[in-house]
C-alpha positions as CSV (number, residue, x, y, z in Angstrom):
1,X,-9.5,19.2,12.4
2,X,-6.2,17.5,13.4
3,X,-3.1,17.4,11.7
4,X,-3.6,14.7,8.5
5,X,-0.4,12.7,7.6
6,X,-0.1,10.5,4.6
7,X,0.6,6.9,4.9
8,X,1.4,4.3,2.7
9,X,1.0,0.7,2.1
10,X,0.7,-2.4,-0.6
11,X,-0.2,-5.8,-1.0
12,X,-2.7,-6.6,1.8
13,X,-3.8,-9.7,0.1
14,X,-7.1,-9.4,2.3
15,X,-8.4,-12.6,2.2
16,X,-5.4,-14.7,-0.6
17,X,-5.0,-17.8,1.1
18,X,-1.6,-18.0,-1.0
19,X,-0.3,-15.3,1.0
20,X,0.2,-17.8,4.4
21,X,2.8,-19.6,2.1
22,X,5.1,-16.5,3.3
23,X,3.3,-14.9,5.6
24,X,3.4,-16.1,9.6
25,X,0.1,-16.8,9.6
26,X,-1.8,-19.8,10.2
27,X,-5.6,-18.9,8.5
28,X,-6.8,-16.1,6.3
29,X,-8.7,-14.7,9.1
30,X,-5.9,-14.8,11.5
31,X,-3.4,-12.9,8.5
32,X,-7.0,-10.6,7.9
33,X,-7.1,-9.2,11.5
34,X,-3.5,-8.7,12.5
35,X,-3.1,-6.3,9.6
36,X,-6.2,-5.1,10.3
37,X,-4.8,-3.8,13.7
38,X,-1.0,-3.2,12.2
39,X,-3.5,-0.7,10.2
40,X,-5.9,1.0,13.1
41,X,-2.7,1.1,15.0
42,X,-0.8,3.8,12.9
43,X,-3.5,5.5,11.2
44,X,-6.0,8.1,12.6
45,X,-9.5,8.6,11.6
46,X,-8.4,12.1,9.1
47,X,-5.3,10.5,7.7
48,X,-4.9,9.6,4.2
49,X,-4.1,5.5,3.0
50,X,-2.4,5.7,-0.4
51,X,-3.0,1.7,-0.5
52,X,-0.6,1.2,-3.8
53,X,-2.3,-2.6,-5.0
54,X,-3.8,-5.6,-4.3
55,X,-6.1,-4.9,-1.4
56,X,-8.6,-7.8,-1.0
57,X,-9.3,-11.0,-2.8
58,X,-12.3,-11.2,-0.4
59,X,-15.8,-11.2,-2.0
60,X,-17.5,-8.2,-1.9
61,X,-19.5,-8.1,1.3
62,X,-16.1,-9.4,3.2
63,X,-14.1,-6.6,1.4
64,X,-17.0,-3.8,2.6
65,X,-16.7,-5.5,6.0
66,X,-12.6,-5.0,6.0
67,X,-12.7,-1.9,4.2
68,X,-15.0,0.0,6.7
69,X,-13.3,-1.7,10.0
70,X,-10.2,0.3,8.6
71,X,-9.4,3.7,9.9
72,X,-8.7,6.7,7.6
73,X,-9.6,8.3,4.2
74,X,-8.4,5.1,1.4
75,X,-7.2,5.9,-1.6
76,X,-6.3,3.0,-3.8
77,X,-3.5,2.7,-6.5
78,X,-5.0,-0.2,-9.0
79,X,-3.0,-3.7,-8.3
80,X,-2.9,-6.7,-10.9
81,X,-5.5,-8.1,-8.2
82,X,-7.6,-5.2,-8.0
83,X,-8.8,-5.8,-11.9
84,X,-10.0,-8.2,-14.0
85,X,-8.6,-9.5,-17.3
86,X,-9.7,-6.5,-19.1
87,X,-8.9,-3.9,-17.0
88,X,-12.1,-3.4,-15.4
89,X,-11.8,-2.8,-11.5
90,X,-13.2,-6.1,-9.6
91,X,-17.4,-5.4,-8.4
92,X,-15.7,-5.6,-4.7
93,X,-13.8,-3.1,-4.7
94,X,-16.1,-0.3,-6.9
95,X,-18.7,0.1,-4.4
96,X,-16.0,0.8,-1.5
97,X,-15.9,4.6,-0.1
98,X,-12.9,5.5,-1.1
99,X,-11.5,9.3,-1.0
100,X,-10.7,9.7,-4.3
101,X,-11.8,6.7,-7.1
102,X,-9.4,4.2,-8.0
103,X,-6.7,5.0,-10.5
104,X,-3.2,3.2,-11.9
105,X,-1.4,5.9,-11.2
106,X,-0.7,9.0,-8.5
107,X,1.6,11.6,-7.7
108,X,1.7,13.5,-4.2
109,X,4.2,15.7,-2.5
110,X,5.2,14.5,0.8
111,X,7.7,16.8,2.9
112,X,8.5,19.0,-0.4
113,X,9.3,15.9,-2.3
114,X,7.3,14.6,-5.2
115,X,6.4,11.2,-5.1
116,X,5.4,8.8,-8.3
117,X,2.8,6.3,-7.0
118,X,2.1,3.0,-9.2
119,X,2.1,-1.1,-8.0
120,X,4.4,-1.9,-10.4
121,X,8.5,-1.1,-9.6
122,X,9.9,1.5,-12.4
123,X,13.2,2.1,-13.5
124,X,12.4,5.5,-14.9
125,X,9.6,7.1,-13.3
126,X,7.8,10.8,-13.9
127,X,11.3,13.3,-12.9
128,X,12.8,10.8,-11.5
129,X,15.9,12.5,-13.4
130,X,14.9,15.5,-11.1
131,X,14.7,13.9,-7.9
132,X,11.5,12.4,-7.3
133,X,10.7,9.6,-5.7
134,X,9.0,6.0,-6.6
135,X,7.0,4.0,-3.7
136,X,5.7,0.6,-5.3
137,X,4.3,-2.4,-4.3
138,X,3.6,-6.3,-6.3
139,X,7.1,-7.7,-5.1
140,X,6.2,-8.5,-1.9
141,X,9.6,-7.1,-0.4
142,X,11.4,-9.4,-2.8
143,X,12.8,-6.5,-4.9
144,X,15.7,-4.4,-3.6
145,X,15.2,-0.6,-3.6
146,X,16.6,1.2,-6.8
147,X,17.9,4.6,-6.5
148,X,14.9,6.7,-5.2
149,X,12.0,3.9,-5.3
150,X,11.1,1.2,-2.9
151,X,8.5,-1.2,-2.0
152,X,5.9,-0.2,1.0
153,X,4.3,-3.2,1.4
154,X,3.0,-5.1,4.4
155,X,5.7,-8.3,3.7
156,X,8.2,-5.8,3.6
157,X,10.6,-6.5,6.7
158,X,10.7,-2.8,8.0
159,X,6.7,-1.8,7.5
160,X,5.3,-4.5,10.0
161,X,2.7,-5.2,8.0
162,X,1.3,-1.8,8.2
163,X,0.8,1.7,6.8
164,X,4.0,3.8,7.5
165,X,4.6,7.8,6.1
166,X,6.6,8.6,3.7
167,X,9.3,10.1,6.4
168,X,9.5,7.0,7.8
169,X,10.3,4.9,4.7
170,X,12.9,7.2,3.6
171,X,14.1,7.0,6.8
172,X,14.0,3.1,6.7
173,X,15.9,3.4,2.8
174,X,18.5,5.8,3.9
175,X,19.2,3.7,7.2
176,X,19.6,0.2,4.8
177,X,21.9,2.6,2.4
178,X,24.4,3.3,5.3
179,X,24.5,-0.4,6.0
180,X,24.8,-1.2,2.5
């Protein structure tokens, strides 16, 4: 087997017509398959998707279709889109293959570093008083990073709409702290 990285990524809105009011996109389907290939174009077949929220507002049989077009083992971090009013995961996303069932909450060591995964931004997070570190999704890139946390969503302006590792987000933060 090849080497397996971990990648992350948020807020794919598969399918949420809203999401062309900020997104340069003229048609769902148009939004659907360039993040579609933002995806297959980082991610190998063994690597692991943390997908931290809102993956598809599709129906179920155009969520399967997305969902298995999409390279990698998917692991999804529950979004405020991924559930209905009580708490229940939505029918199109429960019969999806992913590598691990859907949960609210995850942490993972990447590179030695423990990393809190949830869809919502924290100000406290699970050691964060000990160094670990928060990735997040929901704000759509809207929400400035806060001490070791950030948004790895597609609309953020340094993920291209795709997956990215946890290396290269730190990277990405650390870069925007110099300029800061």
């Amino acid at each position: 087997m090849a080497f397996t990285q971990h990648l992350f990524t948020s807020d794919s809105h598969f399918g949420h017509q809203l999401m062309l009011k900020f997104r340069p996109f003229s048609t769902v389907e148009e939004m659907d398959e360039h993040l579609i290939e933002m995806w297959n174009a980082v991610v190998r077949p063994d690597d692991i998707v943390w997908h931290v929220g809102d993956f598809s507002c599709h129906d179920e049989a155009r969520t399967k279709q997305i969902f298995n077009r999409l390279q990698g083992r998917k692991r999804l971090i529950l979004g405020n889109h991924d559930v209905h009013g009580d708490g229940s995961v939505r029918k199109s996303l429960r019969g999806l293959a992913w590598d691990q069932p859907p949960t609210h909450y995850a942490e993972v060591k990447q590179a030695g570093e423990r990393v809190i995964l949830h869809h919502y931004a924290m100000r406290t997070w699970s050691a964060s008083v000990h160094g670990s570190w928060h990735l997040y999704g929901h704000s759509h890139g809207r929400l400035p990073a806060y001490g070791r946390s950030r948004d790895c969503g597609v609309d953020c302006p340094d993920t291209g709409y795709g997956p990215m590792t946890f290396q290269a987000l730190m990277a990405a933060m650390r870069d925007a702290e110099v300029v800061s």
